[in-house]
Every structure is written in structure tokens, then in C-alpha cells.
N, C-alpha and C positions, 0 to 999 in steps of 0.2 A: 352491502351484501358480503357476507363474511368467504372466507375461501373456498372453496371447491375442494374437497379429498375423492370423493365416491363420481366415480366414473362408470357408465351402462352397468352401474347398478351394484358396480361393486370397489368394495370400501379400501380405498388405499392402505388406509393406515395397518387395518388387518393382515390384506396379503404380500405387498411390498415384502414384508420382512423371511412368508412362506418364498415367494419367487429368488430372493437373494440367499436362501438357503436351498431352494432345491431345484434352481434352474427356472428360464424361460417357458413359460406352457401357455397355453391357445388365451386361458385369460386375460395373461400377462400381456399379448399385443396385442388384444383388445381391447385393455385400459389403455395403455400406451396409447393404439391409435386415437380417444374419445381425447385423453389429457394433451395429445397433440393436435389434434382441431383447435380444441381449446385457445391453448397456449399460441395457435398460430393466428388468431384473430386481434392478440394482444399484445404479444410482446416479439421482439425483432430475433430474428436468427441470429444477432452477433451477440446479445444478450443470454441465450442458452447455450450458443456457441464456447464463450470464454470459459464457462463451468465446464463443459463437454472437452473441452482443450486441456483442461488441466485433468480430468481421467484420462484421457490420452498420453499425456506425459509419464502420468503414473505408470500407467500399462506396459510404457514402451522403456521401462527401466526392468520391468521383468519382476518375477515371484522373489528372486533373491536378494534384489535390493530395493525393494517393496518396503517404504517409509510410513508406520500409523499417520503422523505427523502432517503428510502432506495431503492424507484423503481427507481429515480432518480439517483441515482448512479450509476445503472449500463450503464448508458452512459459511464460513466467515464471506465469503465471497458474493454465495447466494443471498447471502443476508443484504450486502450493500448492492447487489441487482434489484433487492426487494424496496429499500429504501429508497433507492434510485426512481423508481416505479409510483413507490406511495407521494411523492409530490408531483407527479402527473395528472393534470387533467381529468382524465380517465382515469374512475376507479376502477374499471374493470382490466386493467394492466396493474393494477395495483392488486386485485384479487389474485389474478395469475399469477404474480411474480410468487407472491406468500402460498396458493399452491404448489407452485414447482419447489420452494422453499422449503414448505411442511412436508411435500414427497419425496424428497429428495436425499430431507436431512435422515427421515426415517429407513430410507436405504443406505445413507451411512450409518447410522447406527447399527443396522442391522449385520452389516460387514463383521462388526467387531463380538457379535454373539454367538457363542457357542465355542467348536474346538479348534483353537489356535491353529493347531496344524491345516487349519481346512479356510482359514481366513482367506489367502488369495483367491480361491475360487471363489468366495462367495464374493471377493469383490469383482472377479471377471464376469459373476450375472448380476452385478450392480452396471457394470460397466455397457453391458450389452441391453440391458433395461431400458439404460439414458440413453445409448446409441438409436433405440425402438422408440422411443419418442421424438427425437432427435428430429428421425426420418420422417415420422410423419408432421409433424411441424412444418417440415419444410417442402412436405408433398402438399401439403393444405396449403399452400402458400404464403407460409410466414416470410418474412422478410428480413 
């Protein structure tokens, strides 16, 4: 079963990059909450946790010492969560990881389009995106 992007119906890949350009809307935490069900049947809170820590870190160094550098690593990160995953058992942890992976990385990308000047914001509704999933993951009972 290949990955998961489209969530109650509506397709990550599309609006991910509208939501990190112009904020949080009723949609948005209602993918969030469908991709955190998901994700909470499969894969463990400390596994989303360590990607969700290192936006946290970003955040907490602030707009003006706000590193490309370091958002962009956590591809690299999600990537060996995914790996980590695809020799499980269970393909369907292995599905999930490569959804959160393929959504993820499209919200980083999306950070870095358009006008420079407006980059941090857009990565603060990246940041609150992940946080909205986050939450619900761990209201479903991920672990």
C-alpha cells in the first residue's frame, strides 16, 4: 500500500503549501486531525516527537537568527525515521512514516517559496501545522 497524502478528502500535497502560505484554516485541522489518527495507530510519539523538537528549537532561536540550514535538515531526519520504519514488520508504519515524510518535507519546501521577507511566517504556520498534528496523534493515543 503505497502512502497516504489525501486526508477527508483533501489532498495534502495541494494545500500544505496554500496553509504555510496563508495560515491555519478549519481545513487545515482537519487534515491534521485525519493524518493524526493515522499516524497514531502506527508510529510512536517519540518518533514525531524528535522532528517536532527540532522545530521547536528553530522557533526558539527567534525570526532573527532563523538558520535555512537547520529547517532543512530535518528532511534528512524524517527521512531516517522513515527508514527506521520501512524495516518493520508492519508495513503500515512504514506507510505512515513515508506520509509524514512526503508531508512534511512539502511543508518545508513550502517555507522557502515566495517573498523572503515573509519566510519566517510562513515557517511559524509550518510550525503550528506540525504542532496540530502533533496534538492529535497523541489525543488518538499514539504513544
Amino acid at each position: 500500500m503505497p502512502a497516504t497524502t489525501t486526508f477527508t478528502g483533501i489532498d495534502g500535497n495541494t494545500q500544505i503549501p496554500l496553509w504555510i502560505k496563508n495560515g491555519v484554516d478549519k481545513n487545515c485541522i482537519n487534515f491534521a486531525d485525519a493524518l493524526g489518527r493515522h499516524l497514531s495507530r502506527n508510529l510512536s510519539t517519540s518518533q514525531i516527537r524528535n522532528a517536532y523538537g527540532e522545530v521547536k528549537r528553530i522557533q526558539m532561536k527567534g525570526e532573527n537568527n532563523f538558520d535555512d540550514a537547520d529547517l532543512l535538515l530535518l528532511k534528512p531526519k524524517l527521512s531516517y525515521a522513515r527508514t527506521r520504519n520501512a524495516g518493520a514488520r508492519n508495513s503500515d508504519a512504514s506507510n505512515a512514516a513515508e506520509s509524514l515524510l512526503i508531508l512534511l518535507s512539502k511543508g518545508i519546501d513550502s517555507v522557502f517559496e515566495g517573498d523572503e521577507k515573509l519566510k519566517y511566517k510562513r515557517f511559524e504556520n509550518f510550525a503550528k501545522f506540525f504542532e496540530a498534528i502533533l496534538a492529535y496523534h497523541k489525543s488518538y493515543g499514539g504513544k
